[in-house]
C-alpha positions, -999 to +999 in steps of 0.1 A: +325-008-292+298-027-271+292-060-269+265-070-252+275-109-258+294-107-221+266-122-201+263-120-166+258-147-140+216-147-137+196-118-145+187-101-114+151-091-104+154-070-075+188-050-075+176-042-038+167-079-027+199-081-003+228-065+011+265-065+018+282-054+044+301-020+039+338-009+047+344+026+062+316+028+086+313+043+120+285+028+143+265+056+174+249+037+203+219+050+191+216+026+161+228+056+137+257+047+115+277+073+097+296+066+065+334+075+055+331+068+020+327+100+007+333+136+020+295+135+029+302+119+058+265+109+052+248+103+094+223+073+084+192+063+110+181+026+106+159+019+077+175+047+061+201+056+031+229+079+026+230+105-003+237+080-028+210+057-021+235+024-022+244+024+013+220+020+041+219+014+077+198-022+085+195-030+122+227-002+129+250-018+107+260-003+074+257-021+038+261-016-001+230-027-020+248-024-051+277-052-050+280-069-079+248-050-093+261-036-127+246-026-159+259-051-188+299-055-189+310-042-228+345-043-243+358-012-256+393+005-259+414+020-231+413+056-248+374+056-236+386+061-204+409+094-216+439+074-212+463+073-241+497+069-223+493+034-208+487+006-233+477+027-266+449+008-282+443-022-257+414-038-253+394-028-216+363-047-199+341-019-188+321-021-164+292+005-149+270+004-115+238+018-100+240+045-076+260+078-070+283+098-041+271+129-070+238+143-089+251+162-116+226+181-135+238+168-170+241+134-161+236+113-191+239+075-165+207+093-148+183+064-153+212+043-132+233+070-111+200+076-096+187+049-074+151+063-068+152+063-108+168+025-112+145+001-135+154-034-121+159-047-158+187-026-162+203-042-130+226-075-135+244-095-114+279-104-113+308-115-092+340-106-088+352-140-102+326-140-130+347-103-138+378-112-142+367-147-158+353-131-187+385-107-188+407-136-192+383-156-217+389-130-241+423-122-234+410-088-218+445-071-201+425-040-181+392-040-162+379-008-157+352+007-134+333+037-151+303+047-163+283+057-133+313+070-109+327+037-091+330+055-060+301+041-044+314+006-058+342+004-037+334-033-018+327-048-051+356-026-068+380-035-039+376-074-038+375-081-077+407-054-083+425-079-056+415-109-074+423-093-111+456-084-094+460-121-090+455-134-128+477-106-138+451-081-149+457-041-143+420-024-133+417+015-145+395+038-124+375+066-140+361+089-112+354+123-102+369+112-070+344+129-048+361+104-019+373+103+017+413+104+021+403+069+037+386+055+006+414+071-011+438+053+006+420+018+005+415+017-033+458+029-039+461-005-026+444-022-053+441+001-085+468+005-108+454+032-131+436+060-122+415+084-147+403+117-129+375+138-140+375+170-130+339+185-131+347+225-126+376+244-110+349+268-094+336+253-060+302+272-070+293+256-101+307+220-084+285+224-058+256+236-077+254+217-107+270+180-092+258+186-061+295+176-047 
């Protein structure tokens, strides 16, 4: 059930308009960065942007355009998220970003999964106190991070799970987990549920209609 009644901070004009600096980088000496986020391992030139089109390489440093951009926060129920075995029934604060490690053909988060395709009115801004604020106003036990795959998240996802930890809130993760072992690693720290969708079992089809 969405609710559009959970407000963001401030509407946010330009999605783009500045950066944040990104975990999991490796920087060349000649201003090239390459990313260990996902198994892309994408090799970024200044100016430039990895596959996903969230993480770019300003002045040979590597940063996420996306934190805290999300579309609108809703409230729905934790069986959404094809989990039935933890919680049956409890309320979850979902929440969805721009940008994607994937392209999947059928992709129905296109006009946000996409950022070539992103209209800046879709685009809000929160942070991660704002998140978990809004979780605890309304008695909200689980956050999770779905929608467009939270993969390409994972600053935002990292520091608001840490603080949701804090206030006693679980977090849920619904991915295709196209991720490094190291991002892997990083968010086992912080998540305590974790919802896996798996796109195809043939590594033809995966590659040729998600472009994973």
């Amino acid at each position: 059930m969405k609710n559009n009644n959970l407000a963001p901070n401030s509407y946010h004009p330009n999605w783009e308009a500045s950066a944040h600096p990104a975990l999991l980088s490796e920087t060349f000496v000649d201003g090239t960065v390459r990313c260990h986020l996902s198994p892309r391992h994408c090799t970024i030139k200044p100016g430039q942007a990895g596959f996903c089109g969230v993480r770019q390489n300003v002045n040979g440093r590597l940063v996420t355009l996306n934190y805290g951009r999300a579309t609108h926060v809703t409230q729905e129920s934790i069986e959404t998220e094809a989990v039935f075995h933890y919680a049956p029934g409890a309320p979850i604060l979902s929440l969805g970003n721009v940008g994607c490690m994937m392209n999947c053909d059928y992709c129905h988060n296109w006009k946000t999964s996409q950022a070539r395709l992103i209209d800046s009115g879709d685009v809000h801004q929160y942070t991660p106190e704002r998140v978990v604020e809004i979780a605890l106003e309304r008695g909200i036990p689980v956050i999770s991070w779905t929608y467009n795959d939270p993969v390409v998240w994972h600053e935002f996802v990292m520091d608001t799970s840490r603080l949701a930890r804090r206030h006693g809130i679980r977090t849920l993760f619904k991915s295709a987990f196209f991720i490094s072992p190291e991002g892997a690693k990083e968010l086992c720290d912080v998540i305590d549920i974790f919802s896996v969708s798996i796109k195809s079992m043939d590594d033809k089809w995966y590659r040729k209609i998600t472009k994973g």
